[in-house]
N, C-alpha and C positions, 0 to 999 in steps of 0.2 A: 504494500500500500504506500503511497506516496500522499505525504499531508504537507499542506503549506500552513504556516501560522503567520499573521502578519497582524501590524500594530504600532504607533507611535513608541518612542523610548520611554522607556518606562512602564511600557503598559501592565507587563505581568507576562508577556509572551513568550520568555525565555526557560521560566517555573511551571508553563502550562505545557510547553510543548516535550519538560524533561519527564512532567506526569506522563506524558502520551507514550511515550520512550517507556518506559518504565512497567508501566500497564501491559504495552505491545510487547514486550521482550519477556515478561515474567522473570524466570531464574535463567534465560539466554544472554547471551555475550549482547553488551551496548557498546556501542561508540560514539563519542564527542567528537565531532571535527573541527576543530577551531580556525577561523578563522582572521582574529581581529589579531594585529599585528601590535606589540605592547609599546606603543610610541606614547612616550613622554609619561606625566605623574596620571593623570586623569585617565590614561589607556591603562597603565597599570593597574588603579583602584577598581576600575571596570572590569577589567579579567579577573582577579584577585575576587571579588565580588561571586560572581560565576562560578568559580572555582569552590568558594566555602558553600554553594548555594548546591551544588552538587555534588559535594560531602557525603559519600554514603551511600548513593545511589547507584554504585558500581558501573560508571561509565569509564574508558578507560580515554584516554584523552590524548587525541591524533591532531596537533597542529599544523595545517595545512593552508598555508595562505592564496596559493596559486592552484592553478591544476589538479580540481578535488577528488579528480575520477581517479589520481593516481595516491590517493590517500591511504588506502590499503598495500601499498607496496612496501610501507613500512613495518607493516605486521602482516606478510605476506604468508608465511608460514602458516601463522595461525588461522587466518583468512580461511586459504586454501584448505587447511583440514576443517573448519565449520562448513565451508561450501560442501565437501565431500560427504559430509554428514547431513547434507538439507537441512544445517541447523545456519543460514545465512543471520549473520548478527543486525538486530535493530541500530540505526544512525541518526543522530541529528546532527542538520548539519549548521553550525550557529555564525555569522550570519550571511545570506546571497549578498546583503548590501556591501560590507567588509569583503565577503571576496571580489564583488565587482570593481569595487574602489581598489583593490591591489591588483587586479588582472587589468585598471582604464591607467595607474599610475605609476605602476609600476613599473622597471625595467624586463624585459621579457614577455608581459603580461601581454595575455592574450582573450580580450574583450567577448572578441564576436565567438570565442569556444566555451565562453562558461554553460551556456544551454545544453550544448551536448555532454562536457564534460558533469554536470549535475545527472544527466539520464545514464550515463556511465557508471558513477557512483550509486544512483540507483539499482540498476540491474546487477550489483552485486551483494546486495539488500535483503532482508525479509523485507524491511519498511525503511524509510526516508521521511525523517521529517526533516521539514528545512523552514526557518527561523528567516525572515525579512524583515523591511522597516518600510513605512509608510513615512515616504517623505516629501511626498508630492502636491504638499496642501497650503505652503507658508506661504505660498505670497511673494517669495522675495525675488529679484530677478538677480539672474546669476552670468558669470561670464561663460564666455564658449563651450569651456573644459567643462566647467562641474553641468552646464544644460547637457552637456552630451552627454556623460554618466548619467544625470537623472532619467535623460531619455532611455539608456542601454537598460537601466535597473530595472524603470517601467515594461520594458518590453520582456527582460528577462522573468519577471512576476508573471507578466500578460502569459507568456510561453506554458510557464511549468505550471500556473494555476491550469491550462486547459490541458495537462496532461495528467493533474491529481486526481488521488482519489476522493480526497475532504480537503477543504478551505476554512480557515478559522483567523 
């Protein structure tokens, strides 16, 4: 199953979608994909935050900035023997917006592959949850750079919400 959660910061969508993870996995293998890259005090308090929040919940925690399809390469071993088992582990992937912003700003990054590379990490999946931000409502106008990410992120929501199962 493929679920999208999406939401202003702050909303609660981070704690709702680790419930959904959690419920869907039962006593099977989780994984965390992280995404947000720890720049500066406030990026750190933010992961740090996330981190105590998911304290106990037995997710195991795959930082992956770029390229999230290849997020299991680094627990590839393990992977592959869940896969062989049809016991595919539950993923959230935390968040589309933080990966798009380091595949639009990044060096190497590669914008126009996150849709596919998200349905990649899916299909190695029991379920995918994936974690977005609604950011598309303030009003402010923006220079070139960040309209074009806003537009990429829009479009990228647009994509995988019509290829989920649930939207929330």
């Amino acid at each position: 199953m493929l679920i999208i959660i999406t939401g202003v910061s702050g909303s609660g969508k981070s704690e709702y979608a680790e419930q959904i993870c959690c419920r869907l996995a039962g006593d099977n293998k989780k994984y965390y994909v992280a995404t947000m890259q720890p720049f500066g005090e406030e990026g750190r308090i933010r992961i740090e935050k996330h981190k105590r929040q998911r304290e106990g919940k037995g997710f195991e925690t795959i930082e992956q900035y770029q390229n999230v399809s290849k997020a299991f390469d680094k627990v590839q071993t393990e992977a592959v023997s869940h896969a062989a088992q049809n016991e595919k582990p539950v993923v959230l992937l935390e968040c589309l917006s933080n990966l798009m912003a380091n595949e639009c700003f990044e060096e190497g990054g590669t914008p126009d592959a996150v849709f596919s590379d998200c349905i990649q990490l899916y299909r190695q999946c029991r379920h995918l949850v994936i974690v977005t931000n609604e950011i598309f409502s303030d009003g402010c106008l923006y220079d070139n750079t960040t309209t074009d990410y806003i537009t990429r992120l829009g479009r990228l929501n647009t994509q995988l919400v019509q290829e989920a199962d649930c939207v929330a």
